[in-house]
TITOR-833396 format. One record per residue: residue in one letter; x, y, z of N, C-alpha, C in turn. Coordinates in Angstrom, 2 decimals, padded with zeros to 5 digits. Example, Ala and Ser with C-alpha at 12.3 -4.5 7.8 and 13.67 -1.06 7.14 Angstrom:
<sites>
["a",[013.19,-005.69,007.80],[012.30,-004.50,007.80],[013.20,-003.30,007.80]]
["s",[012.85,-002.25,007.08],[013.67,-001.06,007.14],[012.90,000.03,007.87]]
</sites>
This chain:
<sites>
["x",[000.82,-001.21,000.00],[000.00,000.00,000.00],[000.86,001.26,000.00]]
["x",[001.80,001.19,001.32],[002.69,002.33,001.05],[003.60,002.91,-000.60]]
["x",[004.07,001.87,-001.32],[004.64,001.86,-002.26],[003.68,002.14,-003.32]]
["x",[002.37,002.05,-003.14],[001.65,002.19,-004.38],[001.08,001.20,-005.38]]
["x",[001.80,000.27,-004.82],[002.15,-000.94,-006.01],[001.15,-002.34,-005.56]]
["x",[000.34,-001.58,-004.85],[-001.51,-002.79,-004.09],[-002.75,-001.86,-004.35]]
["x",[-002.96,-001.56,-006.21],[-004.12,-000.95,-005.89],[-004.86,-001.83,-006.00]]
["x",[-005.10,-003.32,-006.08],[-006.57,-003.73,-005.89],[-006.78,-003.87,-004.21]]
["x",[-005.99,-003.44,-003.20],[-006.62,-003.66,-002.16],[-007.39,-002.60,-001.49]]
["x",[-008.77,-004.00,-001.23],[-009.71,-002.50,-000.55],[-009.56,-001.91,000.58]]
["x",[-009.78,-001.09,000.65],[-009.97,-000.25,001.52],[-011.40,-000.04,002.34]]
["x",[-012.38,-000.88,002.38],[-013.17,-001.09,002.74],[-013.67,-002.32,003.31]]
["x",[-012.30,-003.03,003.71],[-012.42,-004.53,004.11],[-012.16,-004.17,005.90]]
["x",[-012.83,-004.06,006.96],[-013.24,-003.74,008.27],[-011.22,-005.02,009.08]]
["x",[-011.48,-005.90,007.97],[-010.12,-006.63,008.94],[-008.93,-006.13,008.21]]
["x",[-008.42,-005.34,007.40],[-007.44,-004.64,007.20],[-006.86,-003.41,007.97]]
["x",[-006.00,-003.10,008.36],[-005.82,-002.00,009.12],[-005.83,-000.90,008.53]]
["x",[-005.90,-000.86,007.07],[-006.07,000.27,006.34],[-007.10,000.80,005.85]]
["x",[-008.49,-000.31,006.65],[-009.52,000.63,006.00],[-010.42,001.73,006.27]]
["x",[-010.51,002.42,005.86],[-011.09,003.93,005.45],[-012.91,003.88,006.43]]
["x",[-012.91,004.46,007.40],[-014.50,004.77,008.05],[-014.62,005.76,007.98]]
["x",[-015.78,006.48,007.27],[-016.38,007.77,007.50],[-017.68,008.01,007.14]]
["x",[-018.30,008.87,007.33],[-019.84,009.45,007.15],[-020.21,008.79,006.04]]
["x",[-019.63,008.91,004.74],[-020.25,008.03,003.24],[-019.25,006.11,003.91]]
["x",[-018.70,005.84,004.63],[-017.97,004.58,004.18],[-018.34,003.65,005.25]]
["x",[-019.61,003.35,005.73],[-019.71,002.48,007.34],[-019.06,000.80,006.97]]
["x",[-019.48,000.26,007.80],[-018.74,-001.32,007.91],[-020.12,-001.61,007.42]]
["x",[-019.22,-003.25,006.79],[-019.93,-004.41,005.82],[-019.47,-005.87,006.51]]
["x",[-019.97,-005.84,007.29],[-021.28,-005.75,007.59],[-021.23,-004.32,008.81]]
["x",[-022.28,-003.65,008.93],[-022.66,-002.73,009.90],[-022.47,-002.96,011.39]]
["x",[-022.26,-004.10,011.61],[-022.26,-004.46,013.24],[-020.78,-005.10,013.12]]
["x",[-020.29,-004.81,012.51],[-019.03,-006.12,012.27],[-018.06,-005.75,013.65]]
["x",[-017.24,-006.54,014.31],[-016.67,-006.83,015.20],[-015.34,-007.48,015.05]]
["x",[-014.53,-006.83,015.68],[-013.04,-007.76,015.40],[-012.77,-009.04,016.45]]
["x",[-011.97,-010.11,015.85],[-012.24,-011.11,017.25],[-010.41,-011.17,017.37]]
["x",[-010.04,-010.05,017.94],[-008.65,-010.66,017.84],[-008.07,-009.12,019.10]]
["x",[-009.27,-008.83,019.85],[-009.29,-007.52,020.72],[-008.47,-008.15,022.30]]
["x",[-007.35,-007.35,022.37],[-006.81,-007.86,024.21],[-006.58,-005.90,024.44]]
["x",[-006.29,-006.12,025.83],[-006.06,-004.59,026.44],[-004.31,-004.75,026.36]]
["x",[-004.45,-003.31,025.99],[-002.81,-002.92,025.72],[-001.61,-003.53,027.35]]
["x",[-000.57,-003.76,026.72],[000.41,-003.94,028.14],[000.90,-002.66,028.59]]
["x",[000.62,-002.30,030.16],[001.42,-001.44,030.67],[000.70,-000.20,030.06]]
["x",[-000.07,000.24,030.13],[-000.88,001.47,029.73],[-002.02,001.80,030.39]]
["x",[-002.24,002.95,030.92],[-003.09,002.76,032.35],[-004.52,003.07,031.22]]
["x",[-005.57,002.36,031.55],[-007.08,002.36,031.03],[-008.24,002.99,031.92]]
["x",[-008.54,004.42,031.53],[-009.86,004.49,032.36],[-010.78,003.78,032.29]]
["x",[-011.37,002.59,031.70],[-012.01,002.41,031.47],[-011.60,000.11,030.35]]
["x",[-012.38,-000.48,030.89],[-011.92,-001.92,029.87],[-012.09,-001.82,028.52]]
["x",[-011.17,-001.51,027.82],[-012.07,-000.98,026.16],[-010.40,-001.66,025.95]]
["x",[-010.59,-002.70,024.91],[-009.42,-003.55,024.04],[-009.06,-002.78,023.04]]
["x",[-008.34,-003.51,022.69],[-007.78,-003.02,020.85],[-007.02,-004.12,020.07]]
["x",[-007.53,-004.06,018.67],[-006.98,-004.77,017.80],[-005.42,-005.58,018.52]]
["x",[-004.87,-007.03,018.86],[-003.88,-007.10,018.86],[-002.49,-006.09,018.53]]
["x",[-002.45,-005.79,017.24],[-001.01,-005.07,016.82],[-001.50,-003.85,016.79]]
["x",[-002.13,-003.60,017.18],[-002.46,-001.88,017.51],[-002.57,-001.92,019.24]]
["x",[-002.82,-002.45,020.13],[-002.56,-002.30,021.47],[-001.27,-002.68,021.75]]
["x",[-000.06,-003.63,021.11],[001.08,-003.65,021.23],[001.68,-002.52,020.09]]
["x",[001.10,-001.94,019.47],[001.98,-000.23,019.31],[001.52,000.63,019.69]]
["x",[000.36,000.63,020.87],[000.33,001.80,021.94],[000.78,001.31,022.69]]
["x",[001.73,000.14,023.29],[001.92,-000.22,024.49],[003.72,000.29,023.92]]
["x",[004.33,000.30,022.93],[005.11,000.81,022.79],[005.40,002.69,022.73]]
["x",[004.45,003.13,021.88],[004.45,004.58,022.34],[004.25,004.76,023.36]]
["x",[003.19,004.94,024.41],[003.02,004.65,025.58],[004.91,004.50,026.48]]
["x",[005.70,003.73,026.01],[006.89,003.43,026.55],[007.34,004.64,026.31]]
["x",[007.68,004.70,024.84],[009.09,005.75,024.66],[008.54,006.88,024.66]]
["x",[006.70,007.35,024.83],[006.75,008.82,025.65],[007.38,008.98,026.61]]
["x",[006.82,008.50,027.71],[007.77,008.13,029.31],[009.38,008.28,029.13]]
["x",[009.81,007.47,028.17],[011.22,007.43,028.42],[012.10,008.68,027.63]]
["x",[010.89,009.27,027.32],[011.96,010.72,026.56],[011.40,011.80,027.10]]
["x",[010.66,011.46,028.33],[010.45,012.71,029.28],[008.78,013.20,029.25]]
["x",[008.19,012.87,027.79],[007.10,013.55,027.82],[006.08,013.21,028.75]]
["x",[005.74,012.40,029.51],[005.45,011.74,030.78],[004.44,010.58,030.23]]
["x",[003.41,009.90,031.14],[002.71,008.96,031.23],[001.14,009.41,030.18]]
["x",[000.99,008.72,029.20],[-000.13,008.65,028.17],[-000.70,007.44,028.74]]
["x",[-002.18,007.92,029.11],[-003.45,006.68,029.38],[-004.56,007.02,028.17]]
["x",[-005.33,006.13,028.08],[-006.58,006.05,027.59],[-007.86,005.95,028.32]]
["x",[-008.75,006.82,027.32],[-010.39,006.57,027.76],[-011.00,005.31,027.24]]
["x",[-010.50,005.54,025.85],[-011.63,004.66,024.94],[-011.09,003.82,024.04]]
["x",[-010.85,002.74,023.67],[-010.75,002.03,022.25],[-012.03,001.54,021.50]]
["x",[-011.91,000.58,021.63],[-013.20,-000.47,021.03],[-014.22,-000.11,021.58]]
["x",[-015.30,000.02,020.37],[-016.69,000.58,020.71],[-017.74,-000.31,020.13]]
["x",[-018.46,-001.10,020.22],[-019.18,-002.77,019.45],[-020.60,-001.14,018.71]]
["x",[-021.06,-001.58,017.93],[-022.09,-001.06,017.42],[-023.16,-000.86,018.31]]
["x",[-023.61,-001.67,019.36],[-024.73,-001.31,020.43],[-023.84,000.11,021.05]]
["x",[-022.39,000.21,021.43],[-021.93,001.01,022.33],[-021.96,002.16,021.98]]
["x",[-021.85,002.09,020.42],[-021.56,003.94,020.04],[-023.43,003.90,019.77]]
["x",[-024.54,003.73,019.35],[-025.71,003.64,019.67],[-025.86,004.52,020.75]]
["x",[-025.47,003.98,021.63],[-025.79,004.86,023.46],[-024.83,006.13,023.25]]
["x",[-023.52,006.19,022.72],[-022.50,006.96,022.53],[-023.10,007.98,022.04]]
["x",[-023.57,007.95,020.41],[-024.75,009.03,019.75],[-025.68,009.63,020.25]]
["x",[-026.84,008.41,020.77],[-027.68,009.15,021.27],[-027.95,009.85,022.64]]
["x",[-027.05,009.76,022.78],[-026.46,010.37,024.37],[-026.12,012.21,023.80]]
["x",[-025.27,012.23,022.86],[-024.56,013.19,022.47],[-025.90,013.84,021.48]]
["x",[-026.50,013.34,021.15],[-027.89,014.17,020.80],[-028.56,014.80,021.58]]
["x",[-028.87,013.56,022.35],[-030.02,013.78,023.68],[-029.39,015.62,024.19]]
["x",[-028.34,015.27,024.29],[-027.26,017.13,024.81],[-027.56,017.91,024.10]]
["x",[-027.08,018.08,022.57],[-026.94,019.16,021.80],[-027.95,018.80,020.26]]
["x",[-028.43,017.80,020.21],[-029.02,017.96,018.74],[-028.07,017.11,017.92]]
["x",[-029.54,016.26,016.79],[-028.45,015.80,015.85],[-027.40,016.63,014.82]]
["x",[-027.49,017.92,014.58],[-026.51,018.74,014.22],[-025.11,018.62,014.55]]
["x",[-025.45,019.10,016.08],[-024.02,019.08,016.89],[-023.30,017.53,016.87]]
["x",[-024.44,016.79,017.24],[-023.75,015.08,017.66],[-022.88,014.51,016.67]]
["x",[-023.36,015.46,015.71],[-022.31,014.87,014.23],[-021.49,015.23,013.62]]
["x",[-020.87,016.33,014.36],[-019.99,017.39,014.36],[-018.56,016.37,015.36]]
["x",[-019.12,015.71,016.10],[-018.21,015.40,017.59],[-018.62,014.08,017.62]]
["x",[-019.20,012.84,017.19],[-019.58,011.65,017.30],[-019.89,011.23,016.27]]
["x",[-019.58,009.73,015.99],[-020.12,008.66,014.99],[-021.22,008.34,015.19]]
["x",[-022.25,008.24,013.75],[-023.37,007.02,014.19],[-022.57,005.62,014.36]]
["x",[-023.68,004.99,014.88],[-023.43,003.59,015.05],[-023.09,002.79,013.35]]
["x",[-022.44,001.62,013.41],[-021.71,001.44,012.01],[-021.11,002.31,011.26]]
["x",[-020.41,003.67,011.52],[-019.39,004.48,010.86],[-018.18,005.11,011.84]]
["x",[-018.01,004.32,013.03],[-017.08,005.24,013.75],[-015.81,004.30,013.57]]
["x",[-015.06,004.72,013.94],[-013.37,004.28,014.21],[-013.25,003.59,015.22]]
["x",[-014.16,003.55,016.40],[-013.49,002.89,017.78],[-014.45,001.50,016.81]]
["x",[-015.33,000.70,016.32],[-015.55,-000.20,016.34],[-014.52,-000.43,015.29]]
["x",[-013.41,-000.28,014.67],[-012.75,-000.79,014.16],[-011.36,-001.66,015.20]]
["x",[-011.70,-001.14,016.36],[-010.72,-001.65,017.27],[-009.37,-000.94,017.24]]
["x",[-008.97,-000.56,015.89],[-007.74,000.16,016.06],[-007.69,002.07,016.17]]
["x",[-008.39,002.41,016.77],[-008.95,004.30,017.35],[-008.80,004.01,018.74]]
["x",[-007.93,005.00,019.53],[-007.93,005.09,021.03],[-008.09,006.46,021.45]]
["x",[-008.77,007.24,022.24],[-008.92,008.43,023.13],[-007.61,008.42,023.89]]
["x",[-006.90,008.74,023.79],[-005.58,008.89,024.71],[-005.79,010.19,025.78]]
["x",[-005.26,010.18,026.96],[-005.36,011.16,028.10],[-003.75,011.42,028.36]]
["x",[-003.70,012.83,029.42],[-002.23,012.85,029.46],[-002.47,012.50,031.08]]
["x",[-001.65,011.54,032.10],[-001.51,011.22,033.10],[-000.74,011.61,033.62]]
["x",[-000.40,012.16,035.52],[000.40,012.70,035.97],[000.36,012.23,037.33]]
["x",[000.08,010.94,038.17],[-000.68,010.97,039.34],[-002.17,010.24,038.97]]
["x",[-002.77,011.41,038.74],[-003.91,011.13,038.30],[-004.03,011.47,036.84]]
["x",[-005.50,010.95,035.46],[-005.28,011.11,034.49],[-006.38,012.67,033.73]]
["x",[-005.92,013.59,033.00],[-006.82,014.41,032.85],[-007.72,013.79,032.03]]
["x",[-008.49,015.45,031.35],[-009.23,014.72,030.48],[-009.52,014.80,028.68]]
["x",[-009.71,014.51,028.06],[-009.56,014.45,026.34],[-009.11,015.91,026.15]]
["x",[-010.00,016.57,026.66],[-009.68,017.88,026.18],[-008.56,018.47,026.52]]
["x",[-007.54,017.73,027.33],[-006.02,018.31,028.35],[-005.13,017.74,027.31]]
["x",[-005.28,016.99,026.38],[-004.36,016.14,025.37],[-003.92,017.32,025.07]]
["x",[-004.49,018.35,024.17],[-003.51,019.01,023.06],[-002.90,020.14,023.78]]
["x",[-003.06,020.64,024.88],[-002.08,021.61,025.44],[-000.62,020.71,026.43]]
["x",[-000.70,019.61,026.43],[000.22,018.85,027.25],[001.22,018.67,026.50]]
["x",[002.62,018.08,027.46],[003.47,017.57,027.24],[003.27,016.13,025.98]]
["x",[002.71,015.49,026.73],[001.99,014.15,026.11],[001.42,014.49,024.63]]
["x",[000.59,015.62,024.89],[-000.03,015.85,023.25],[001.25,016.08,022.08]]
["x",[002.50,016.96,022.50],[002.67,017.22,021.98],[003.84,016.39,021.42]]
["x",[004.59,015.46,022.32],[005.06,014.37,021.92],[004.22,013.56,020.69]]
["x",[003.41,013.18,021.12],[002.20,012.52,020.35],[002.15,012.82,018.83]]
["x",[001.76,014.28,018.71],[001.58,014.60,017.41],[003.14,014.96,016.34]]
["x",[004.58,014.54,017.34],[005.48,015.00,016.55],[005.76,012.78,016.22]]
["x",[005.46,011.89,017.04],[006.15,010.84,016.99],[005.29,009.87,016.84]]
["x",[003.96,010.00,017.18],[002.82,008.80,016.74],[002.85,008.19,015.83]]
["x",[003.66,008.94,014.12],[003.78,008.02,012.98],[004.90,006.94,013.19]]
["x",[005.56,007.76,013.98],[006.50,006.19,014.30],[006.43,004.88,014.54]]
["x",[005.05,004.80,015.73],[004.50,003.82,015.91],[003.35,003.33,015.31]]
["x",[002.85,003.74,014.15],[001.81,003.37,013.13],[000.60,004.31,013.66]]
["x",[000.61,005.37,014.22],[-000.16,006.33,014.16],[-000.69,007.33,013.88]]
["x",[-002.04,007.71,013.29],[-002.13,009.23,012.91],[-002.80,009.68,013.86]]
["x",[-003.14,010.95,014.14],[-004.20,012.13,014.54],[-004.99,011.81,013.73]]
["x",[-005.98,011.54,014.08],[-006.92,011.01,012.37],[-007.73,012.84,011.74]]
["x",[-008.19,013.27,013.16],[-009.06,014.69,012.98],[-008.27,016.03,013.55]]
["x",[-007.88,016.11,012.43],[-007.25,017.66,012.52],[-007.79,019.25,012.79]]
["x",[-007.53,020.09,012.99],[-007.98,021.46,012.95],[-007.63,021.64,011.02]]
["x",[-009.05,022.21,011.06],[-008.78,022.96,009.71],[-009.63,021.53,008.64]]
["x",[-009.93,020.20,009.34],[-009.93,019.49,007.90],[-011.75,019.02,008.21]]
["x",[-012.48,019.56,009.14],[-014.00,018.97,009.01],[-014.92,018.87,007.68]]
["x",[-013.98,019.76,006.72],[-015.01,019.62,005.82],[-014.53,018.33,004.44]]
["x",[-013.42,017.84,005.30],[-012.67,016.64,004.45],[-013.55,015.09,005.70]]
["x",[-012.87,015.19,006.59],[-013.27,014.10,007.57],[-014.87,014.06,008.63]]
["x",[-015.22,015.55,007.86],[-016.25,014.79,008.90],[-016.44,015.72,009.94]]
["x",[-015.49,015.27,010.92],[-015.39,015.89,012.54],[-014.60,017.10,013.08]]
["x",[-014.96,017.69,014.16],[-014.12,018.74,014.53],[-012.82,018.09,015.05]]
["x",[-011.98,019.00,015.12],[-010.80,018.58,015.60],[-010.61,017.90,016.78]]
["x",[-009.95,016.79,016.87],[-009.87,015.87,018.33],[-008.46,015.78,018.19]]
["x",[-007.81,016.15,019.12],[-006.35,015.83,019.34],[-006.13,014.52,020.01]]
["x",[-006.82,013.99,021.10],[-007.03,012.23,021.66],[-007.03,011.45,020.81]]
["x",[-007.42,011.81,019.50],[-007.96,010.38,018.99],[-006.95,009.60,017.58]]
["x",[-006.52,008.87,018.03],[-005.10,008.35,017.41],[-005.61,006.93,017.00]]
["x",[-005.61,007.41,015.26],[-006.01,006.09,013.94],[-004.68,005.07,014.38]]
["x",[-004.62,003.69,014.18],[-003.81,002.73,013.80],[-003.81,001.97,012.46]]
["x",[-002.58,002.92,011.72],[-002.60,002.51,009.90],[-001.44,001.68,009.65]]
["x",[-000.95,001.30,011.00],[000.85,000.86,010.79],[001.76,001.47,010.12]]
["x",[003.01,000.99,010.62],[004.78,001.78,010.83],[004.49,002.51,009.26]]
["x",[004.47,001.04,008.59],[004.56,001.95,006.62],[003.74,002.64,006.19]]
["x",[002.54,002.75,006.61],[001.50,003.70,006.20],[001.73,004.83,006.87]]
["x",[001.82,004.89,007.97],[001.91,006.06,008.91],[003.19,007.17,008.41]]
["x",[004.39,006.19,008.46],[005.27,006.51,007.68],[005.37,007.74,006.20]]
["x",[004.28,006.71,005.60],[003.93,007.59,004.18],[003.42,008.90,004.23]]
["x",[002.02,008.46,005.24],[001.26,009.66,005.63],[002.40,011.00,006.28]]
["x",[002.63,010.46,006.64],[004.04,011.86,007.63],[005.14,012.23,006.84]]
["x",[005.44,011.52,006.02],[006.57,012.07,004.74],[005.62,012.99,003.67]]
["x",[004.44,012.39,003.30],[003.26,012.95,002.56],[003.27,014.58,003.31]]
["x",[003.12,014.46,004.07],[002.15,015.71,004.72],[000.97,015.70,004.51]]
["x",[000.28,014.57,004.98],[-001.46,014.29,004.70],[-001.84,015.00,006.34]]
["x",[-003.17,015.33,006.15],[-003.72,015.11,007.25],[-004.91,014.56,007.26]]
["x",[-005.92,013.96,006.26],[-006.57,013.11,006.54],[-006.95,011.97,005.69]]
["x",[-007.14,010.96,006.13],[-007.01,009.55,005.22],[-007.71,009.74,003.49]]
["x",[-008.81,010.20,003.95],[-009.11,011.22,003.11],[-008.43,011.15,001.47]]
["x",[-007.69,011.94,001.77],[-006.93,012.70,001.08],[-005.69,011.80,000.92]]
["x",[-005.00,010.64,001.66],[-003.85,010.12,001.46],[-004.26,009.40,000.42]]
["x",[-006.08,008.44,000.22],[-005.98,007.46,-000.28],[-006.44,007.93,-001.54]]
["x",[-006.91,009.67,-001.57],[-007.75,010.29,-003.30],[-008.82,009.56,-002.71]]
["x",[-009.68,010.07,-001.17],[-010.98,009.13,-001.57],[-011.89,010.33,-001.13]]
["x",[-013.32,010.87,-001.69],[-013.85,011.72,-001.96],[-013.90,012.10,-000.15]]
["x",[-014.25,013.64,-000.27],[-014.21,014.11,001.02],[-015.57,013.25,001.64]]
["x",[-016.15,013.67,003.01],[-017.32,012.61,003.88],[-017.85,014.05,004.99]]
["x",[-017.96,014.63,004.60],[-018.21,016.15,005.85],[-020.18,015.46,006.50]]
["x",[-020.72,014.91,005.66],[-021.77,014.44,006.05],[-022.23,013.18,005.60]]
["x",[-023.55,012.43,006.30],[-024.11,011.51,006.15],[-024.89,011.46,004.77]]
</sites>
């Protein structure tokens, strides 16, 4: 994929790590579920939410070499979200502000990233852990957004790109595309999948 040289692979296959969720692209099947989910090693969890095998062992590695280059301790809120969960997730975030807003800041059910298993909410920890919104002024955030491609990660939702992806900007929320993709994406200067793969913008349902 990185090289260019795999265009028949889809990008819409839910067990690839490369495939593409957004407002036009939900899962096939709609409820689909990964069976290959454990909780990351050594990474503090608010909460029991798994992740894809090789995506919770490359947050259990970032997770490391934040710590060890000073930027301090990265926890999580959220990974894996099953289709009943983001259901309550949505209509929760309606019930607040309206379906307008909820879709500005939340997935429907069958189009979000956490049921792909590989999307985590990351927090910055100190003692105790803050909260989503403490990511992008921290130490932690900012490690994050210079070294996450290292470990097969993007920022998936940027400032500046809602009318490409969809969503307002979330600095927590860190895609798993692996080392070579991520790689590409960060030599590219992409900021949203979007746009790495030429696949039409998704700003709505």
């Amino acid at each position: 994929m990185a090289s260019g040289i795999a265009p028949c692979v889809s990008l819409s296959d839910p067990t690839h790590q490369w495939v593409v969720v957004n407002k036009q692209r939900p899962y096939d099947p709609v409820d689909w579920r990964p069976d290959d989910l454990v909780m990351p090693d050594g990474v503090r969890a608010l909460e029991q939410s798994a992740m894809r095998s090789s995506a919770a062992k490359a947050l259990s590695s970032l997770v490391r070499a934040a710590d060890d280059a000073g930027a301090g301790e990265i926890g999580y809120l959220s990974a894996f979200r099953s289709y009943a969960t983001q259901q309550e997730t949505y209509a929760g975030r309606v019930a607040v502000g309206g379906v307008e807003a909820a879709d500005r800041e939340s997935a429907r059910a069958g189009y979000s990233e956490h049921q792909s298993g590989m999307a985590v909410d990351i927090v910055p920890c100190s003692g105790s852990c803050g909260s989503l919104d403490d990511i992008a002024g921290s130490s932690q955030g900012a490690w994050v957004r210079d070294h996450a491609w290292e470990y097969g990660f993007i920022v998936r939702y940027v400032d500046g790109q809602e009318s490409v992806s969809g969503y307002e900007p979330e600095a927590w929320h860190l895609r798993y595309i692996g080392p070579d993709l991520a790689q590409a994406y960060h030599d590219g200067g992409y900021s949203t999948l979007e746009a790495f793969f030429n696949l039409p913008a998704a700003p709505t349902y």
